[in-house]
N, C-alpha and C positions, 0 to 999 in steps of 0.2 A: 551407670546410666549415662553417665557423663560422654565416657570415651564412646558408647554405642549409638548416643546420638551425633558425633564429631565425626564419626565412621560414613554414618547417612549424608550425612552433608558432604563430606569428601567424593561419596558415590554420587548425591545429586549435581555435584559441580559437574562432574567427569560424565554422567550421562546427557549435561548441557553442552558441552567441548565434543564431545564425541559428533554430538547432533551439528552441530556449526562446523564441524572436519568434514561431517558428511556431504554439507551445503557447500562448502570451500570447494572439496573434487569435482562433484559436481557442475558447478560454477567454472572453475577451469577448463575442464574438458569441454566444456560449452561453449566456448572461446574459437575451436577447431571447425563450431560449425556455421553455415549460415543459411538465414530463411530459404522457406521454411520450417527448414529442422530445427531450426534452435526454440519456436514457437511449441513443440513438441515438448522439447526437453522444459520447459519455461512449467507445462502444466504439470510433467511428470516429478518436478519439484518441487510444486506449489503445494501438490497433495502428498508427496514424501515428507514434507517439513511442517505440514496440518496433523499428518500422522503420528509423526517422530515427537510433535510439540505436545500433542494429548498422551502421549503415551511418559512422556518425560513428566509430566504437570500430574497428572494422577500418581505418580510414583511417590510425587513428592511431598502431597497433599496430606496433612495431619489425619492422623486414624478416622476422628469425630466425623470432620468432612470427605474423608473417601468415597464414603457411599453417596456424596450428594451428586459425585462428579467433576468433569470440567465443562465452563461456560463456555460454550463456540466462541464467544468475544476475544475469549482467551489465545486462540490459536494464530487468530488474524494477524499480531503483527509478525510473528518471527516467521511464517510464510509467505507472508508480501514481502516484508525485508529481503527475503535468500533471493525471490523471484526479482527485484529490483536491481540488485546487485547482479545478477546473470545479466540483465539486460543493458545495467550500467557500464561492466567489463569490456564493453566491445567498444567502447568510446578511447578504451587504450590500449596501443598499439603494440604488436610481440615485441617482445624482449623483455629486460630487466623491470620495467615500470608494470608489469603484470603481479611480480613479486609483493609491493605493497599494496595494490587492488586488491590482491587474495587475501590478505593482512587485514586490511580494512572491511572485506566482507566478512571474516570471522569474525570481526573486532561487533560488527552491527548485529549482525545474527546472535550471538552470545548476548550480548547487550541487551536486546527483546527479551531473548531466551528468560534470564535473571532478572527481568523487570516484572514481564508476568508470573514467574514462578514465587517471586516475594510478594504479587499482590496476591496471587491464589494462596498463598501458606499464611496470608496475614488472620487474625483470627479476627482483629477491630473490621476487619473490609477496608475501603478505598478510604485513603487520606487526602487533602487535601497537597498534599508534595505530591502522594503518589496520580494525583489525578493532573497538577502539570508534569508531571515525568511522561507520565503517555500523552501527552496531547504534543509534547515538545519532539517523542520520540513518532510520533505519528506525521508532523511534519518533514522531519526529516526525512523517514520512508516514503511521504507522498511522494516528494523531489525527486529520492533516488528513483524511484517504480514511473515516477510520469519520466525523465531520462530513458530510462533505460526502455520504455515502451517506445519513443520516438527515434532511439537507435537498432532496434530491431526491426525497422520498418523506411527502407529503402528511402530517401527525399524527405521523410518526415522530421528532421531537422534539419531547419533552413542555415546554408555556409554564405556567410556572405557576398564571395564571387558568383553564387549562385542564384541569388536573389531574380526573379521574375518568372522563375518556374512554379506550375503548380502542380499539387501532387495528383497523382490518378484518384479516383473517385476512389475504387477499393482499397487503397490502401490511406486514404481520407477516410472510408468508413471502417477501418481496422484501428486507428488512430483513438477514432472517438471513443470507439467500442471497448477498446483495451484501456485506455483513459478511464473508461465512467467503472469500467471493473473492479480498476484499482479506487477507484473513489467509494466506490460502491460498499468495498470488505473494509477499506479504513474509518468511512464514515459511520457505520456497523457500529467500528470500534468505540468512535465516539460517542456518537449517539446511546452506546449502554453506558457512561460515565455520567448521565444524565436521568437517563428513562429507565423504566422495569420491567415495562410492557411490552413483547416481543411485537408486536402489530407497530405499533409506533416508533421504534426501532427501526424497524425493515421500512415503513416508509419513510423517517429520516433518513435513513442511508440509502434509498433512491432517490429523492433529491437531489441528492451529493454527485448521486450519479448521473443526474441529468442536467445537472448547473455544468460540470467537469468535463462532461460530453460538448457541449454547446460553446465552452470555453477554448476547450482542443480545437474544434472546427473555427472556430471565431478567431483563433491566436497562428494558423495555419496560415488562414487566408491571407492574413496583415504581414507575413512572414516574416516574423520580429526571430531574428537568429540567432544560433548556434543553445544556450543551456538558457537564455533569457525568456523564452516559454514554457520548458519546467518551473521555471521558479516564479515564474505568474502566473499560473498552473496552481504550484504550491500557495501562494498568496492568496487567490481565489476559494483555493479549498479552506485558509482558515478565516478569510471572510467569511464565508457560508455558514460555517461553523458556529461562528459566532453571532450570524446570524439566526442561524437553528436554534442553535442554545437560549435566545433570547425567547424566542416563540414559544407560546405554552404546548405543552406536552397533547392537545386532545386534540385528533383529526379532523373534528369537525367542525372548531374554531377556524371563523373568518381569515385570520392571519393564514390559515394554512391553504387556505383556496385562494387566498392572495399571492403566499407563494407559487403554488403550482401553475395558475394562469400567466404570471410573470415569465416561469419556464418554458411553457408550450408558444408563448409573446418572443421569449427570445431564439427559442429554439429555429421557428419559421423565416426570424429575421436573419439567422444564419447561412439556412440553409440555400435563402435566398442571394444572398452575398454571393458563395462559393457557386450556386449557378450560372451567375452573373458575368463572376471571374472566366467560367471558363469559355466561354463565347467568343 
């Protein structure tokens, strides 16, 4: 019983390697193209690696819990990750420096892969390590996915000899929109670390996405350069977080229409900015 179960785990690694080679090609050949095709390939491996990751996590899933399934929550990071790193990749330049890019995207994709698939096979549920392991690993994909969304997107990362241009309006509303996406499926993520309730879930993690939308646009305008907007991006999202987290869990506590009108306050004050700008 021993070696048959040493067998499965051999095979569950190798179906988690497999799926991260897959994303790695992927990711590569992605490299050859640029907008808007690479926004194509961005979604055709968003959903390859949702697919590949439920189909991998069911595999692995002890007999008891097979039949319960896999959590959606579950899929979100190693499908943002692969998408983050595609979008990250074009930040560096052909040649030899590609080699470790690719390195590093299997390195992160695997890394999800094995994080969720130890909390799905845990029998106790989520620990208290395991619940800062994803929030640690949720930051780190916010960054790479907010990067790698602003380098797929023509002027949407400010270079400093370039400072005083503003972006076009549609790719300022591709910016946000791909922003609050990515906020959207990670805050998802977090927000089940917390809550049970799928209603209160999905609007914690619109929130997320509309604090992260309004920040895009906000951090745009001010044109703070080069990766120092991802990572205030990233910073923003685990304020939010942690301001989420604070708030009680019922929709129709005060705090939560405190938050939202806060939103819709800041959202208007933005959009008024970048009107302003372009005049």
């Amino acid at each position: 019983m021993t070696v048959s179960r040493t067998i499965e785990a051999m095979n569950d690694r190798l179906a988690r390697r497999d799926l991260a080679i897959a994303a790695v090609v992927i990711v590569g050949l992605s490299r050859l193209l640029e907008p808007p095709a690479v926004w194509a390939v961005a979604v055709f491996l968003l959903g390859a690696v949702l697919l590949g990751t439920l189909q991998v996590l069911a595999d692995e899933a002890p007999p008891a819990e097979a039949s319960m399934g896999v959590p959606i929550e579950s899929l979100i990071l190693p499908s943002v990750a692969a998408v983050a790193c595609l979008g990250a990749i074009r930040l560096v330049p052909f040649g030899l420096w590609l080699a470790p890019a690719l390195l590093v995207t299997g390195l992160v994709v695997g890394r999800t892969l094995a994080l969720e698939a130890r909390i799905h096979a845990a029998p106790e549920g989520l620990t208290a390590d395991d619940r800062t392991a994803v929030l640690v690993t949720i930051l780190l994909v916010a960054f790479l996915a907010f990067t790698g969304v602003a380098a797929m997107i023509p002027g949407a990362l400010v270079q400093p000899v370039a400072i005083g241009g503003t972006l076009p309006e549609t790719n300022l509303l591709v910016l946000a929109g791909a922003d609050a996406i990515v906020a959207f499926l990670l805050g998802y993520r977090a927000a089940s670390l917390r809550v049970i309730n799928l209603r209160d879930a999905l609007w914690s993690a619109l929130t997320y996405g509309l604090a992260i939308a309004i920040g895009a646009a906000a951090l745009r305008a001010m044109e703070i350069p080069r990766l120092i907007g991802p990572a205030l991006l990233t910073l923003l999202f685990y304020l939010w977080d942690a301001f989420a987290g604070a708030a009680p869990s019922r929709r129709r506590d005060g705090r939560w229409l405190w938050q939202t009108g806060l939103l819709v306050i800041l959202g208007l004050a933005v959009i008024a900015w970048n009107l302003l700008l372009r005049r």
